[in-house]
C-alpha positions in Angstrom: -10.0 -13.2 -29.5 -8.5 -15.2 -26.4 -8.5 -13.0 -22.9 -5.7 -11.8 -21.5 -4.5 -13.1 -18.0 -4.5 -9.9 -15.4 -1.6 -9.7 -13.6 -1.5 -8.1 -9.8 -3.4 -4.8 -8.6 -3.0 -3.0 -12.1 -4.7 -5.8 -13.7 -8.0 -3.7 -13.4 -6.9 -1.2 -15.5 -6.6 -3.5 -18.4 -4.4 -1.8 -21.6 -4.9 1.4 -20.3 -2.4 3.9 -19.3 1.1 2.3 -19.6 3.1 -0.2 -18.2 5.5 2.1 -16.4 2.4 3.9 -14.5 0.8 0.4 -13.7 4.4 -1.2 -12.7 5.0 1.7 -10.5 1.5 1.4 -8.8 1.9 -1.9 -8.2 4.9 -1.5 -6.3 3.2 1.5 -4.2 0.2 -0.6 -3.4 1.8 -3.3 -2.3 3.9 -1.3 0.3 1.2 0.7 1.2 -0.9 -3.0 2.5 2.3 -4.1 4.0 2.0 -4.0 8.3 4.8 -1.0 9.0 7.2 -0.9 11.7 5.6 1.3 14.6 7.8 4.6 15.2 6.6 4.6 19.4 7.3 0.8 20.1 9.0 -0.4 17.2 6.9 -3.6 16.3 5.3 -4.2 13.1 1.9 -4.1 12.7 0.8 -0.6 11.9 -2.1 -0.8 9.4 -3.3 2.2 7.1 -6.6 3.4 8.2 -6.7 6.3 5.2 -4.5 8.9 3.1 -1.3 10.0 6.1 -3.7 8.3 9.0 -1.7 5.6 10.8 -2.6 2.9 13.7 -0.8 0.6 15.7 -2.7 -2.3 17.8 -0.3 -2.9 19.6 0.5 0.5 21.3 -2.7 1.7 20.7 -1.6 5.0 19.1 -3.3 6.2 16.1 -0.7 8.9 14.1 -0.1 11.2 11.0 2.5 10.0 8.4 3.2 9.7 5.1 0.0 9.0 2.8 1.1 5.4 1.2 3.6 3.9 3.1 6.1 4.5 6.7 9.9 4.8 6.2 
């Protein structure tokens, strides 16, 4: 049998679980890596440190949000 090409983030999961479930977290992963648009001085660059933990280099300020992704 010929392997299967893996497609994005939910390609470790291999034929597991659904393609709904690994389409949707695809899409939530790939927000949640984007740099976010700081809410203090506006820029983008905020990185994710962990789950709702927030940090902006270039204001220095290091803030609680949502747990995947700023809106």
């Amino acid at each position: 049998m010929p392997k299967s090409k893996k497609s994005k983030a939910s390609g470790r999961f291999g034929a597991r679980y659904g393609k709904k479930v690994r389409a949707r977290l695809v899409e939530v992963e790939n927000k949640q890596r984007k740099k976010q648009k700081c809410p203090f001085c506006k820029k983008i660059g905020v990185k994710r440190l962990s789950k709702g933990i927030w940090k902006c280099p270039k204001c220095e300020k290091k803030f609680a949000g949502h747990a995947y992704y700023l809106e």
